[in-house]
N, C-alpha and C positions, 0 to 999 in steps of 0.2 A: 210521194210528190217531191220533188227536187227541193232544194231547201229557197234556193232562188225564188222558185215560182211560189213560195205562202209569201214570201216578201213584196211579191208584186201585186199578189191580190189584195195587200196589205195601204197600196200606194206607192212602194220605192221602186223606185228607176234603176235602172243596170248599172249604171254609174254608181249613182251613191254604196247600190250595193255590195261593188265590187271595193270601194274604197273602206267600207267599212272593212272587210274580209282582209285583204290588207293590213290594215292596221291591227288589228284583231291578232293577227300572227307573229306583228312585232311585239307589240304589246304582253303577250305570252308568261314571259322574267319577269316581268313588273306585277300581271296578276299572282303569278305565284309566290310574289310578296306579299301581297296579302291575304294570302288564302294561311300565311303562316302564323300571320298575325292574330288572324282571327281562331284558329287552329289554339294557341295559347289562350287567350281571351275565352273561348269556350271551355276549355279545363278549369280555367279560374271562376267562371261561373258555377260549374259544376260542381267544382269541390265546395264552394259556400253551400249548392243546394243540398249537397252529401253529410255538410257538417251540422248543418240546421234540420236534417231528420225529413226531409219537404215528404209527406206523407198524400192521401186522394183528400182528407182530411182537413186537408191547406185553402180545399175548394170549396169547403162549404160556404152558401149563398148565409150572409149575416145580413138582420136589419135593425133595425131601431138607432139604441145608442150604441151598439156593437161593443161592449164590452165582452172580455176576453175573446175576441174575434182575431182566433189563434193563427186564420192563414193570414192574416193582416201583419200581426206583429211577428209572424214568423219571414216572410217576403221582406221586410225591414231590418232582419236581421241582415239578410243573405244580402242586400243593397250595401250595409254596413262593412261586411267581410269582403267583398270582393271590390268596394270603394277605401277599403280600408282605413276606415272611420271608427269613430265610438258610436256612433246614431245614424239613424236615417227614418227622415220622415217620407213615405208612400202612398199615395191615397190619390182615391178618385176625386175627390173633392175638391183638391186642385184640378183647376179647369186647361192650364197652359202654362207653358211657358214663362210668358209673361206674368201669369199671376205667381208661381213659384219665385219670380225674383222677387217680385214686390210684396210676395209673405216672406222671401229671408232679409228683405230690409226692411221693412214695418217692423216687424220681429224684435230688430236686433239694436234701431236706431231709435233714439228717442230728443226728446225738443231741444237744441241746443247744440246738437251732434253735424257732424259734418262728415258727408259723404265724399271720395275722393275717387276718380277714375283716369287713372295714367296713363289711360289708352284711348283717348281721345275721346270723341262723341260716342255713345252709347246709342245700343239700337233703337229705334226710331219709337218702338210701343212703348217704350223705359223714358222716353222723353216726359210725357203726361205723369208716370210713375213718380218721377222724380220732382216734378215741377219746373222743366224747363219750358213747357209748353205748358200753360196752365189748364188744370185742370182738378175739378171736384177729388177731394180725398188725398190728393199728392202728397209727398212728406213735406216739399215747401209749405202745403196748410196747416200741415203739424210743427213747426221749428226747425226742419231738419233742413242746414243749407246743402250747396250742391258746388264741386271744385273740380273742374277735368285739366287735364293736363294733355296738350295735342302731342300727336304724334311725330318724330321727326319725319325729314325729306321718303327715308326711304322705308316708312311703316313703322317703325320699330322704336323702342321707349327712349324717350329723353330723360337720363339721370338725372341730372344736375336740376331741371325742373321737378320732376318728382320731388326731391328734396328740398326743396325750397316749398313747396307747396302740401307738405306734411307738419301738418302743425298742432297745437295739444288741442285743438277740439275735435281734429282726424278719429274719429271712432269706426270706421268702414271703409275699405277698398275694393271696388267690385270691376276685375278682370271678363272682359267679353274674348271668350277661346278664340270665336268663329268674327270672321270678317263683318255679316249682317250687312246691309248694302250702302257696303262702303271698297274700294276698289283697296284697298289694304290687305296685307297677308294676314291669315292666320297664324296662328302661335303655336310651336310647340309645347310638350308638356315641359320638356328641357328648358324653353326658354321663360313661362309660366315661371318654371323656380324658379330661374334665375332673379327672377322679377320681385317675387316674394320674398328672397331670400335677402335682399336690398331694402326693401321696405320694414323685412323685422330686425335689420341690424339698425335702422336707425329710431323705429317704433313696433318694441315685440309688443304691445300692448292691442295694436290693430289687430283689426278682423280680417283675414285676408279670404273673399269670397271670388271664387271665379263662376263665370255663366259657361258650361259646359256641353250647352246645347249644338247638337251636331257636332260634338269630338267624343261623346264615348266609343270605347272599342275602336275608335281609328288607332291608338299607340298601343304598345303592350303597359303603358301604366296611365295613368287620372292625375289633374291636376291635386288630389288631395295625398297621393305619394310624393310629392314635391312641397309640400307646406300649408296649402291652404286649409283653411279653418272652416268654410263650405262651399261645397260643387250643388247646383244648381240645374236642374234639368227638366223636361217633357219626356212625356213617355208614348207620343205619336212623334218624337225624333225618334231617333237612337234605340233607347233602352228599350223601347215597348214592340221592338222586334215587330212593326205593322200589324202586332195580333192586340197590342193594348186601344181600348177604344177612347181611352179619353184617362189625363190623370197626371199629374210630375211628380218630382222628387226634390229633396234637401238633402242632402248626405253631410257630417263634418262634426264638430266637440258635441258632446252630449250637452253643453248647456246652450249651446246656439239654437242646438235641434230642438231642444222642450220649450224654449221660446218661441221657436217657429209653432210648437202645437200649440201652445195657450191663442199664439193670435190666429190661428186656422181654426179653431175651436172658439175656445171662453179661456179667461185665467180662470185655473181652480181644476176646467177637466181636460185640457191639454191632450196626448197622446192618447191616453186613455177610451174616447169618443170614436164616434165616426167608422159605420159599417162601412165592409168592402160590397156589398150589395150584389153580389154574386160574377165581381170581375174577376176576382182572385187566379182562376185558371189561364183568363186573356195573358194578365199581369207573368206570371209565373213562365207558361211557355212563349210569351214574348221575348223576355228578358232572356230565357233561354237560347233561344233564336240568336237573338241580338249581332253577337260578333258575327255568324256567317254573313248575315243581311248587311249587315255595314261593309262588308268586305263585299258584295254585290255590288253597292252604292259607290263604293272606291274606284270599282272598274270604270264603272257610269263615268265614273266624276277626270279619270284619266283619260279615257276615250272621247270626251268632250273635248277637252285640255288640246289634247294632240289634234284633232281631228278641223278644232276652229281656228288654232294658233297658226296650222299650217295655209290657213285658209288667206291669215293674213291680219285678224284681230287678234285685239291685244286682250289676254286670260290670266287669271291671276286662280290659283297659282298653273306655272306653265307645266308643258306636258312632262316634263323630267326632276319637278320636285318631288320631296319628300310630302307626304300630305298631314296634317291636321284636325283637317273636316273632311264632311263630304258636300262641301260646299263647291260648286265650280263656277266663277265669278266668270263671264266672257261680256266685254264691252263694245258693242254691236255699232254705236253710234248714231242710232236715229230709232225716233219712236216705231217708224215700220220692223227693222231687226227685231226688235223686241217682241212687239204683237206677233212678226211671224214664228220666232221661234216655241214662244207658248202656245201659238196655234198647232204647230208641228208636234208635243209634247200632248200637246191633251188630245190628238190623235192617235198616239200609239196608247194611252189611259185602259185598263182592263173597263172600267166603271164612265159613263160620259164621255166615252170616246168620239160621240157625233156632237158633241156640244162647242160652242163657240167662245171660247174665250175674250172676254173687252174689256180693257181698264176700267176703272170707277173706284168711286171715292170710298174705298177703306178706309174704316174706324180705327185713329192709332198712326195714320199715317200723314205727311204735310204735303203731299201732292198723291196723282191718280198710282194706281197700283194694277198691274193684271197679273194674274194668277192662275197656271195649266195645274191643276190636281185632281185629274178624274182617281180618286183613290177610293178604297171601302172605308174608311173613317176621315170623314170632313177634316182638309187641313192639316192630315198627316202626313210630314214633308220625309220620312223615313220610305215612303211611297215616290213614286215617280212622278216628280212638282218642279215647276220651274217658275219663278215668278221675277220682280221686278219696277220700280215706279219710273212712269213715265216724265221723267226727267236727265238730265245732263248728268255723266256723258252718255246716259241709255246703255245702263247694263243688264242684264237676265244673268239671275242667280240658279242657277239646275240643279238638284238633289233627287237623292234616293234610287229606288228601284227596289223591290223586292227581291227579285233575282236579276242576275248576269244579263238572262238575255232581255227582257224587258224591260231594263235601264238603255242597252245596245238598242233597241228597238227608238227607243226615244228619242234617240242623240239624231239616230237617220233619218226619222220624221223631221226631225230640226229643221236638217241641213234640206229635204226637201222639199219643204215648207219656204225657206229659204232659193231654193232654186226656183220655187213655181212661181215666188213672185220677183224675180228676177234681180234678188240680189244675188246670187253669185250664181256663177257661171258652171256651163259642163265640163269646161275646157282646167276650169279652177278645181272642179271638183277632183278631175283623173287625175292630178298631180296631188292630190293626197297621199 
C-alpha cells in the first residue's frame, strides 16, 4: 500500500500529508542530531549496566519488606553511575513526579527552613506541595516558608534578586529544568550550572536540587554534572523508556538520598525496605531504551515547533533551537485551539484512540485542564500526550512519542484536527 494511502485511512488529507513529508526532509540534519545524542547516552547507560554485573537475576519478582532485593539495589546503582551521583533512590513506591519532588523536600527540609526557587512559579501540583495553595500535609503546615524569585522579561534568572533573596535560613533551592505550563524557555544543562554555580559562590552550604523531569537523555550530560546536590524525576517521563509502569527517582550526595529513604519508608529502615514486586525487568529495559525514545520525542517535539511556527503561532522553543526537553509549548490562543489539538493527538493514540478528550477539573490544578494520552501506562507523558489548562493565553503542551513515526503521526492529526474545525486553512497549510 502506498505509504499515503494508511495515512488516509488514518484521517489525514493530502495537504497536511504532503506538508508533513516536506518537512520531514528538511528536518533530516537536525534528526541526525539527535540520533547522536542519544547514540552517546545509550553507551552511558550501558557501560553503568556492564559495570554493575545486571545479571536475569536483577529480575527476580521480591515481596514483603524486600530486604537484600539485589535487582533493586543493583538498578540504583546503575541510576547513580550514569547520573553520576553518590546515591540514587528508585522505587515503585514512588507514585510521580510530584511525589518524588515532595519526598526530596520533605526529606531534606525541616520547621524553620526556607525553600527558595529562582525561577519563578513552580509547576502547578508543587503549589499544594509547597503551601502556596493550601493544602493538608504541605511544608507550610510543617514550618517550612516558601521564597520565589520571578523571572526576568526574557525567561531567564535575575542575579541580583537571587542574591538578595538568599539569606541564612535558605536551606533549599529547587530548580524546575522544563518550562511546566508556563510559556518560558527551558534551561539548559549549561545554564543549570551556571545558576548553581552563582548560588554556591555566595551559599555552598545550600542544597541545590533541580526537577529533571522531561530533560533526561535530551543533553549528553544531567544537571548533577554541573553541581546539583539532587536530580528529581518520574519514570513514566524520560527514564522509564515507556516500558516502566509506574515509579520515580532521586539521584544526588549519599546523605540527601538516605533521607529521602527514611521519609519514603520509616526513620530506622530507610533504603533498606521496599520490594520491587516484580517491576525490576519494566525498570531495567526501560531505562535502557530510554535515550533512543527521547531522541524519538525530540523529533516530535521539532516537527511541532516548525510545523506550527510556520503556521503563524507563537512556540516556545521555536523550530531552530537547541532543546532541553521534550516539551513543545505552542500557544494557540483560544480554548477551541487547544481542545482541537488534543483531540487530533488522542487520535493518532495506539490505546483510546476513539475516545474524546474534555477539560475538567484536575486534582493539583487552579483552573480546567484537558489532557490527549491514549498511552499503555495511565499518564505516561514519555508516550504521545498533549495536554494543557484551559486558561490564557491557551497554550497546549505536546510530548513524547515512542517512536519517530508515531510522534509524526500525532503532530498531523493536530494540524488536522485543526483544519476540520476550521482554524486554519488549506491554503495555510500548503505553504508549510
Amino acid at each position: 500500500m502506498e505509504q499515503f494511502e494508511i495515512y488516509k485511512t488514518l484521517g489525514i488529507s493530502e495537504e497536511v500529508y504532503k506538508a508533513g513529508e516536506r518537512l520531514e526532509q528538511e528536518l533530516m540534519p537536525r534528526f541526525l542530531e539527535f540520533d547522536k545524542t542519544a547514540e552517546f547516552n545509550q553507551l552511558k547507560v550501558l557501560a553503568a549496566m556492564q559495570k554493575n554485573r545486571v545479571s536475569a537475576e536483577c529480575f527476580q519478582y521480591a515481596t514483603g519488606y524486600g530486604y537484600n532485593d539485589n535487582g533493586r539495589d543493583t538498578l540504583e546503582k546503575i541510576y547513580a553511575d550514569t547520573f553520576h551521583t553518590e546515591a540514587a533512590l528508585v522505587r515503585p513506591q514512588i507514585t510521580c513526579g510530584t511525589h518524588a519532588l515532595a519526598l526530596a523536600l520533605s526529606a531534606n527540609l525541616r520547621p524553620g527552613d526556607e525553600l527558595l526557587s529562582p525561577v519563578g512559579k513552580p509547576y502547578d501540583t508543587l503549589e499544594e506541595v509547597i503551601g502556596i495553595r493550601p493544602s493538608r500535609g504541605s511544608l507550610a503546615e510543617y514550618g517550612v516558608t516558601y521564597r520565589q524569585v520571578e523571572l526576568k522579561a526574557d525567561g531567564y534568572f535575575d542575579y541580583p534578586a537571587i542574591e538578595q533573596s538568599l539569606n541564612e535560613r535558605t536551606k533549599l533551592v529547587t530548580i524546575q529544568r522544563s518550562k511546566g505550563y508556563q510559556t518560558r524557555p527551558s534551561y539548559s544543562v549549561e545554564q543549570i550550572g551556571e545558576l548553581i554555580a552563582f548560588i554556591k559562590g555566595i551559599r555552598p552550604d545550600v542544597i541545590c536540587m533541580v526537577d529533571n523531569c522531561y530533560g533526561e537523555f535530551v543533553e549528553t550530560r544531567e544537571p548533577s554534572d554541573v553541581g546539583a546536590d539532587m536530580v528529581v524525576g518520574s519514570l513514566i517521563k524520560n527514564p522509564g523508556g515507556g516500558l516502566a509502569p509506574i515509579g520515580g527517582y532521586v539521584a544526588g550526595r549519599e546523605d540527601l538520598i538516605e533521607n529521602c529513604g527514611c521519609r519514603l519508608t520509616s526513620p530506622g529502615l530507610g533504603r533498606e525496605v521496599g520490594a520491587s514486586l516484580g517491576v525490576m525487568q519494566s525498570f531495567y529495559q526501560g531505562f535502557f531504551l530510554a535515550p533512543v525514545v527521547v531522541s524519538s520525542a525530540l523529533k516530535g517535539a521539532v516537527f511541532a515547533a516548525n510545523i506550527y511556527e510556520r503556521l503563524g503561532y507563537s512556540v516556545i522553543p521555536d523550530g531552530r533551537e537547541s532543546r532541553h526537553d521534550i516539551i513543545q509549548a505552542v500557544t494557540l490562543g483560544s480554548p477551541e485551539g487547544v481542545i482541537a489539538f488534543c483531540k487530533g493527538v488522542q487520535a493518532a493514540a495506539p490505546v483510546d484512540s476513539y475516545v474524546t478528550p474534555e477539560p475538567w477539573a484536575m486534582p493539583g490544578y487552579d483552573s480546567d485542564v484537558i489532557m490527549a494520552a491514549g498511552a499503555f501506562v495511565q499518564g505516561s507523558s514519555i508516550e504521545l500526550s498533549a495536554d494543557g489548562p484551559i486558561k490564557p493565553p491557551y497554550a497546549v503542551y505536546f510530548q513524547g512519542g515512542l517512536t519517530w513515526p508515531s510522534a509524526k503521526l500525532g503532530i498531523l492529526q493536530s494540524l488536522q484536527y485543526l483544519e476540520n474545525a476550521r482554524l486554519v486553512t488549506k491554503s495555510q497549510i500548503e505553504s508549510i
